[in-house]
C-alpha positions in Angstrom: 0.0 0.0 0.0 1.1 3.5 -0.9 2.6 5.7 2.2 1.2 8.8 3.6 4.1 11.5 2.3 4.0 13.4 5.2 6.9 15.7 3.9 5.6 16.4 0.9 1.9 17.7 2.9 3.8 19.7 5.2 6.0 21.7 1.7 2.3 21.8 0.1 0.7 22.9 2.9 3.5 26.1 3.6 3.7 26.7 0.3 0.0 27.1 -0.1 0.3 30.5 1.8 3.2 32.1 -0.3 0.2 31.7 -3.6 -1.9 35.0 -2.7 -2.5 35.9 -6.1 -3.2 32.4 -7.6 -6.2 31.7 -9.7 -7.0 29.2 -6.2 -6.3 31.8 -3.8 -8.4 34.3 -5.6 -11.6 32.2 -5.2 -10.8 31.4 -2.2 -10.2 34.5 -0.7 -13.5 35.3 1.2 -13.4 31.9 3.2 -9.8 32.6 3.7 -9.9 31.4 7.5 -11.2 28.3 7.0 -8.4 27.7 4.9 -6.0 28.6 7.3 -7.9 26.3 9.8 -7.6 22.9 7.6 -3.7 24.0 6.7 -3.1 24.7 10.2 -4.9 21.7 11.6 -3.4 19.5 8.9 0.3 20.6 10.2 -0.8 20.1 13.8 -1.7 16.4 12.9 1.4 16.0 11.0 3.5 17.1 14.0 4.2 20.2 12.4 2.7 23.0 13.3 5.4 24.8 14.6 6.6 25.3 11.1 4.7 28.7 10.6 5.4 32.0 12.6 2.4 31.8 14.5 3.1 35.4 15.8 1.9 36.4 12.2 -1.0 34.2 11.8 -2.3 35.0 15.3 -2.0 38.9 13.7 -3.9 38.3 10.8 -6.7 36.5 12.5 -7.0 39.5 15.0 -7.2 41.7 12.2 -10.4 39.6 10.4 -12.3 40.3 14.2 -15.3 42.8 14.1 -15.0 44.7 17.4 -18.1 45.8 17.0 -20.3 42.0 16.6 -17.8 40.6 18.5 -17.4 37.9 15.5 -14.7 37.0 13.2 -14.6 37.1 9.2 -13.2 34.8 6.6 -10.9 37.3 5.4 -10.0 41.1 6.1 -13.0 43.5 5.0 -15.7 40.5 5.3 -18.6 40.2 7.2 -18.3 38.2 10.1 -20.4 34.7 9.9 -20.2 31.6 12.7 -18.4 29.7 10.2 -15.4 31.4 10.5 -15.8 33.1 14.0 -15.6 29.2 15.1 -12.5 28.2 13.0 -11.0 31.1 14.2 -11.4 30.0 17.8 -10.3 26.8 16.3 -7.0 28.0 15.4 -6.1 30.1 18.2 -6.6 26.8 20.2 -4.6 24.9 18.2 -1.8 27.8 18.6 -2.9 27.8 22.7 -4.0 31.8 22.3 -7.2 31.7 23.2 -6.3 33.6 26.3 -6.1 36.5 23.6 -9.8 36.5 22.2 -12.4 39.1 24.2 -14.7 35.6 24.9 -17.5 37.4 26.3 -18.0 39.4 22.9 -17.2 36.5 20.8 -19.7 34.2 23.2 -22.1 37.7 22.9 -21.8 37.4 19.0 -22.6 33.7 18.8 -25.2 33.6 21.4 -27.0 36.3 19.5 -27.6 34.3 16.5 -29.6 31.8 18.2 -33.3 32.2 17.7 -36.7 31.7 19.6 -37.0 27.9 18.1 -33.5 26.8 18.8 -32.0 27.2 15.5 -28.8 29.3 14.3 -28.6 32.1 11.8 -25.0 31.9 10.2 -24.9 36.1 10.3 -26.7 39.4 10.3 -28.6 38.1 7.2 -30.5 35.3 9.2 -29.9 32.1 6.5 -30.6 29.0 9.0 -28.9 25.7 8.7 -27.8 22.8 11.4 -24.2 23.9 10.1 -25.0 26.6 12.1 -25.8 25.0 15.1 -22.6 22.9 15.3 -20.1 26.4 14.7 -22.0 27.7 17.5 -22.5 24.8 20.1 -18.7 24.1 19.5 -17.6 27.1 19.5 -18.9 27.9 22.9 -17.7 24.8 24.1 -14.1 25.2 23.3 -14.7 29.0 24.9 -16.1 27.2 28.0 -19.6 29.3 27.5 -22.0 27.1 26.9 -24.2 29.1 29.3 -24.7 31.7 27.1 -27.1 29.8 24.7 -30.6 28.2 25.3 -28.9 24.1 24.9 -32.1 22.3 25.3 -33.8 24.6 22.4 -30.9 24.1 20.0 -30.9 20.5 20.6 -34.4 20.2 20.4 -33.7 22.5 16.8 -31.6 19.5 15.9 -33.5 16.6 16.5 -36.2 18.5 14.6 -34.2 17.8 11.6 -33.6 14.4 11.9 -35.5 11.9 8.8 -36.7 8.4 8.6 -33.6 7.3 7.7 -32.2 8.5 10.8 -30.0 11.0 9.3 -29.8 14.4 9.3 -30.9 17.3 7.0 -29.8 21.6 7.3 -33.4 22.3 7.9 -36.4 20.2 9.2 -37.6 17.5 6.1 -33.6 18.5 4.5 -32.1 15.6 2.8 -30.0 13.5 4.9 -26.5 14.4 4.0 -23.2 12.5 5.5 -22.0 16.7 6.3 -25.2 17.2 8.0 -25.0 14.4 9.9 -21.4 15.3 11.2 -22.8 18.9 12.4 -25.4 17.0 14.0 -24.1 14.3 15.7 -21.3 16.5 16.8 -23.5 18.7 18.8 -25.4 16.4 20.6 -22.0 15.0 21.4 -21.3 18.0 22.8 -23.8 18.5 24.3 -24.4 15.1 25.4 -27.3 14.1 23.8 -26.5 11.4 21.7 -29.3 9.6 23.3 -31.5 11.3 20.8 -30.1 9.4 17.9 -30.9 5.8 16.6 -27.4 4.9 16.4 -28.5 1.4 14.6 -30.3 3.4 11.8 -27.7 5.9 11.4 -25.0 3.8 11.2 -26.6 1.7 8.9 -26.8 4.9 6.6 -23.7 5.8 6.8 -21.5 2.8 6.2 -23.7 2.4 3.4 -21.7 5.1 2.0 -18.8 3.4 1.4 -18.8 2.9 -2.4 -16.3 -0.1 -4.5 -13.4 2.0 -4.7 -13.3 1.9 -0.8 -13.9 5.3 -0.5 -17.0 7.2 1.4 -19.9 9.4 -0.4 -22.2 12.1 1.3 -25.3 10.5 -0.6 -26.7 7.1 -2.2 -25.9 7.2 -5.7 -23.0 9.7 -5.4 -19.4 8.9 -5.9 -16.9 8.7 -3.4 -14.8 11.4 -2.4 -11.7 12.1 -0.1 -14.1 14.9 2.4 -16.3 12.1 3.5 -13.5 9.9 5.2 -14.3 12.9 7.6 -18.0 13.5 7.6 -18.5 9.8 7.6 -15.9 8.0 9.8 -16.2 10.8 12.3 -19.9 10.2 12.8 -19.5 6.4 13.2 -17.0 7.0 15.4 -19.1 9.0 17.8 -22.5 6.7 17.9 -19.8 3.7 18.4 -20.5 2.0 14.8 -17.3 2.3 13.0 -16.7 -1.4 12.9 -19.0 -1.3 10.0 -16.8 0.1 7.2 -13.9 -1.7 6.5 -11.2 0.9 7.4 -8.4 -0.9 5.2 -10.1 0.0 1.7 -11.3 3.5 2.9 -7.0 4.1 4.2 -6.2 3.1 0.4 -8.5 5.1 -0.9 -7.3 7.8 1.0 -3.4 7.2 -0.2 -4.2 6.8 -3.2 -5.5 10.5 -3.9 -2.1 11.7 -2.8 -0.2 14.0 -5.0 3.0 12.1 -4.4 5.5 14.2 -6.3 4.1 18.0 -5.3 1.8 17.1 -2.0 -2.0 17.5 -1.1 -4.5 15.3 -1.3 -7.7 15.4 -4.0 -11.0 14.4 -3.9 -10.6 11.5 -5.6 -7.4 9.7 -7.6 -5.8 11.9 -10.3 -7.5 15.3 -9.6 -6.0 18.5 -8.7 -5.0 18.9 -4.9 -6.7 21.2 -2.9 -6.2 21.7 1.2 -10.0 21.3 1.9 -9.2 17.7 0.7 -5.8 17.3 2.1 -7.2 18.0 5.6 -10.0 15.7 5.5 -7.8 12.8 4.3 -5.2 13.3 6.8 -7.8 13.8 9.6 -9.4 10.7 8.3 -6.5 9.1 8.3 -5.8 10.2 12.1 -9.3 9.0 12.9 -8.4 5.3 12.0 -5.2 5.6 13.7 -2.7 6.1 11.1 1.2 5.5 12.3 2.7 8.8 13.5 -0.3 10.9 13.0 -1.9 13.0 16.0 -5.4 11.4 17.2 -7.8 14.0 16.8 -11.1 14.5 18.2 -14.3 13.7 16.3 -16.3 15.9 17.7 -14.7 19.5 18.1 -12.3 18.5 14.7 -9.4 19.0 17.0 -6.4 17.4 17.9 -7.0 15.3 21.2 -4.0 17.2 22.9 -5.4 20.1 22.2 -8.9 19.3 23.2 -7.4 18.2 26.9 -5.4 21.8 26.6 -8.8 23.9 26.9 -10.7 21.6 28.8 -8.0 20.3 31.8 -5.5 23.8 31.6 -2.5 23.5 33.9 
């Protein structure tokens, strides 16, 4: 079987950064933080992390807050959103500066976006989706302010959303989707409700995801693709059913959409790189215990280590 090139990922990865006025970088400018989150997280899995000047990134992610909201954009000028205000909090935990955010106006700012039926608005503009609920609930978590937000109605927004399949959809009667299900499950884990799902059902769906290639899809009838070692074998992992996908096929699957002469990992074998992709295949990787890889969390998307970090501080 083909070998992770973990030296290769970590060059990719830097050299991503140095690429501001790519074709790539260009259209991926506004969700520039999340970005940084999956290079970031990628290095920290890899061992690496302390490869970038983190007095710089920890700068520039300052410089994306809105004082005034109390949240955090995906790139300078932006309007804040949850989805980046929590993989900005991601980051600075990964970095162990979270003793540098203002937590009660980024707990203010995320709190505020919860509304009368438990549900999240992403931003100002009030779109709803169970995304939503996940940024928020683990965001608050890893700030240690749960408090701040009505639990019960955001769980019971959740469970609202859940189908006959026992998956979950963005909205109540959504389509059950394997990135849905990961926002889902995730903050009931959080949250410790787990209870609510039927863990048989659900894992049923979701190992049913694993196509012939060995690789995992978000949907029946869609092909596999690298993301979903993530969506997928984190979800199992949390309602105790990932026993039911053979982890051997879905690790080949996952080598095998290596660049292995420039870095990065693709969706799928032969396609272009891209570090959305090379984060959820190294995190997948580290999920089924991959030799020399960090074990991170499958729940808060986090290193373990760095999980313990903001929950047990010295």
């Amino acid at each position: 079987m083909e070998e992770l090139k973990v030296d290769k990922h970590i060059q990719y990865i830097l050299s991503i950064e140095k690429e501001k006025d790519s074709f790539m970088a260009l259209t991926m400018e506004h969700l520039r933080m999340n970005g940084a989150y999956w290079g970031l997280a990628t290095l920290d899995i890899l061992q690496n992390i302390a490869t970038v000047d983190q007095n710089e990134v920890i700068s520039w992610i300052m410089s994306c807050w809105d004082e005034e909201s109390g949240g955090f954009a995906g790139n300078v000028g932006h309007d804040p959103h949850l989805l980046y205000t929590l993989s900005a909090v991601q980051i600075l935990a990964l970095l162990n500066r979270l003793d540098i955010l203002d937590v009660e106006m980024v707990s203010k700012y995320v709190s505020g976006l919860q509304n009368v039926d438990g549900s999240f608005a992403g931003d100002m503009w009030g779109e709803i989706d169970t995304r939503f609920s996940y940024c928020a609930i683990c965001c608050l978590s890893i700030l240690r302010s749960l408090d701040k937000i009505d639990v019960a109605k955001a769980v019971d927004y959740i469970v609202s959303c859940k189908n006959l399949d026992g998956g979950f959809g963005c909205t109540p009667g959504g389509e059950s989707h394997a990135g849905q299900i990961f926002c889902c499950v995730g903050a009931l884990s959080i949250t410790g409700s787990l209870h609510h799902i039927d863990k048989d059902l659900l894992g049923w769906w979701l190992c049913e995801r694993q196509c012939s290639d060995g690789g995992l899809c978000g949907r029946p009838e869609k092909l596999s693709d690298v993301c979903y070692s993530w969506w997928v074998l984190s979800s199992l992992i949390m309602i105790d059913r990932v026993h039911w996908i053979d982890k051997g096929k879905l690790t080949k699957f996952i080598l095998n959409c290596q660049d292995c002469e420039n870095g990065g990992i693709s969706d799928r074998p032969d396609n272009a790189v891209d570090v959305y992709h090379t984060y959820f295949g190294v995190a997948g990787l580290s999920l089924m215990e991959y030799p020399g890889l960090k074990t991170i969390d499958p729940a808060y998307a986090l290193p373990v280590d760095v999980v313990n970090r903001f929950f047990f501080p010295e």
